[in-house]
SERO-4910 file (N, C-alpha, C, O; in steps of 0.05 Angstrom, whole numbers):
BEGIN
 pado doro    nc1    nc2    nc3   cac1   cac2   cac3    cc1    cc2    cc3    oc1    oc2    oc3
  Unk    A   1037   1862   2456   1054   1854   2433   1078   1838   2443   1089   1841   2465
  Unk    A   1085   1817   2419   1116   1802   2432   1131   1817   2423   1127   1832   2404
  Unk    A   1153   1815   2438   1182   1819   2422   1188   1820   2404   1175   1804   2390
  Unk    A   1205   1834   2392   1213   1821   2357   1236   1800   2364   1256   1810   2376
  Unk    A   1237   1776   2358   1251   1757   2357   1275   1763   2340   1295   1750   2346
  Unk    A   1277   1776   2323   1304   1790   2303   1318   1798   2314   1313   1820   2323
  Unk    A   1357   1782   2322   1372   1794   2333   1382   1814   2311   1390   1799   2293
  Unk    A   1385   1841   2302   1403   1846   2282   1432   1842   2283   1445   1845   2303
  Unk    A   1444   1832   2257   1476   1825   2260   1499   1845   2268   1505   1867   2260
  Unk    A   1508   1829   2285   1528   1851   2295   1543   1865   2272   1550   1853   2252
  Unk    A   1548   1894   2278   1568   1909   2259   1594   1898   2247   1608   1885   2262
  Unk    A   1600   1900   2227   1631   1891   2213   1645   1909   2227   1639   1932   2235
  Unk    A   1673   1890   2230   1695   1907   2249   1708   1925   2246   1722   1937   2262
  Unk    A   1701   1929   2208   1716   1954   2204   1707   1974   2202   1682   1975   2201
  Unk    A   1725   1999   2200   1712   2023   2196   1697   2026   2175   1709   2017   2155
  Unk    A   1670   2036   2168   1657   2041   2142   1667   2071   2143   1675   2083   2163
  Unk    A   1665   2082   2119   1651   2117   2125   1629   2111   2109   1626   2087   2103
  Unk    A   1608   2133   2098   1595   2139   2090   1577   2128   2067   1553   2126   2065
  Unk    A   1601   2120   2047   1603   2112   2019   1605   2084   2031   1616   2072   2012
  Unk    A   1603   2072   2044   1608   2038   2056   1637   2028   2044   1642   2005   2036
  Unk    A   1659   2056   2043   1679   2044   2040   1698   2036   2062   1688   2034   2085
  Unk    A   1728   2030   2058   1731   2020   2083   1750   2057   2092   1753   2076   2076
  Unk    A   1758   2056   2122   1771   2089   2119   1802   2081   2122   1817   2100   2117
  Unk    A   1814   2059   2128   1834   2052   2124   1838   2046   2103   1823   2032   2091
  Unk    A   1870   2060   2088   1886   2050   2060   1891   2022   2065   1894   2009   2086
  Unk    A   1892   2013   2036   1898   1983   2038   1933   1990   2029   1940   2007   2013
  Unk    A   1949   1973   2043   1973   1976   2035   1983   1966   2015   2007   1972   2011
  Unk    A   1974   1953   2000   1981   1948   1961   1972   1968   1941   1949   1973   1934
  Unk    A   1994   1979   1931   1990   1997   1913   1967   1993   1888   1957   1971   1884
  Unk    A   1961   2014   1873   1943   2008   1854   1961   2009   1828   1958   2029   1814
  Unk    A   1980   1991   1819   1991   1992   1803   1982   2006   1774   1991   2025   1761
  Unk    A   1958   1983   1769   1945   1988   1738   1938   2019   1732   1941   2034   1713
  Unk    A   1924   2023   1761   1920   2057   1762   1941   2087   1753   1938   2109   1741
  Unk    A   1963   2071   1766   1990   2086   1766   1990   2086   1739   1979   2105   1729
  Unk    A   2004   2065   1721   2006   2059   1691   1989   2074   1675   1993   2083   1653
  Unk    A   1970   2076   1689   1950   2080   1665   1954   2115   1669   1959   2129   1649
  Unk    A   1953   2121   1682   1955   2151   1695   1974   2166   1680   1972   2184   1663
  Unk    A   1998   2150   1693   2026   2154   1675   2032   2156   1645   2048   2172   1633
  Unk    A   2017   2135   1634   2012   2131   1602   2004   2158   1596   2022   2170   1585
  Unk    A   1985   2171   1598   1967   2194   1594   1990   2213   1607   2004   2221   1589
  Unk    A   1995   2218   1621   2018   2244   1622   2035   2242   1602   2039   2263   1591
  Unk    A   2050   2221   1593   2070   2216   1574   2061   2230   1548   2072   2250   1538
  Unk    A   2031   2212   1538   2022   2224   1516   2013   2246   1512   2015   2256   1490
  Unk    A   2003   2255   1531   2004   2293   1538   2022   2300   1535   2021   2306   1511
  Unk    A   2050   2307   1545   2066   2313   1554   2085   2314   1515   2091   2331   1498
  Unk    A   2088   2286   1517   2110   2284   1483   2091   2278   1463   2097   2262   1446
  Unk    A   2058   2296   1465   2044   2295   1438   2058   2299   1421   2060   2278   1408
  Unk    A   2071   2318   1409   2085   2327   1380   2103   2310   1368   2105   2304   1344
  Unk    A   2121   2299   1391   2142   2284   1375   2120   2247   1373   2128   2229   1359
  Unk    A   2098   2246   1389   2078   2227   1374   2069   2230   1356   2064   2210   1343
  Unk    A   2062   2249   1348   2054   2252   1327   2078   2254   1305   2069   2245   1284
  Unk    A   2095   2259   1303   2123   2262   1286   2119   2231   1281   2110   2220   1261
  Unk    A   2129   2220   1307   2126   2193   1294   2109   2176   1286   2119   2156   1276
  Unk    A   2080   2179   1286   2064   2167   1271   2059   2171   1245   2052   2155   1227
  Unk    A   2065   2202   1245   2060   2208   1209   2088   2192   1194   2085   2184   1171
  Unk    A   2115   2189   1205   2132   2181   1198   2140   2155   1188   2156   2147   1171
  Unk    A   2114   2138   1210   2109   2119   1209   2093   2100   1178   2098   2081   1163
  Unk    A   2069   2120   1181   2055   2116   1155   2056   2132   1125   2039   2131   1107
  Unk    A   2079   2144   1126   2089   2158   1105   2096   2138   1078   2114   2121   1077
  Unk    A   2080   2147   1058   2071   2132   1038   2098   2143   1017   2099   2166   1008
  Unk    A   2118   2122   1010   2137   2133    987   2120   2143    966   2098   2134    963
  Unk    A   2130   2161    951   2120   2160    922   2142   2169    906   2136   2185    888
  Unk    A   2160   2164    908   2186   2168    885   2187   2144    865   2202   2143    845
  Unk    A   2164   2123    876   2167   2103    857   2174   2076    868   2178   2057    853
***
């Protein structure tokens, strides 16, 4: 039999782990992540007086 003529390509220089992610943090924050995270604690956190103000909001006069 010949050779296999197929060099395979050399490895990428970075670390993979497992998941073919990289294992080094990238040093730019995940802003949108943060926000969005944060949003959701807020609305957890001051549900009631959201809700105060939405019903307050759509509170229908009827005195006329």
């Amino acid at each position: 039999m010949s050779e296999n003529p197929y060099e395979p390509p050399d490895p990428d220089k970075r670390e993979l782990d497992r998941w073919n992610e990289t294992i080094h943090d990238d040093p730019v924050a995940d802003w949108g992540e943060f926000i969005f995270i944060m949003a959701v604690f807020v609305m957890i956190l001051f549900h009631p007086l959201l809700i105060d103000l939405v019903a307050l909001l759509f509170e229908v006069n009827t005195n006329g």
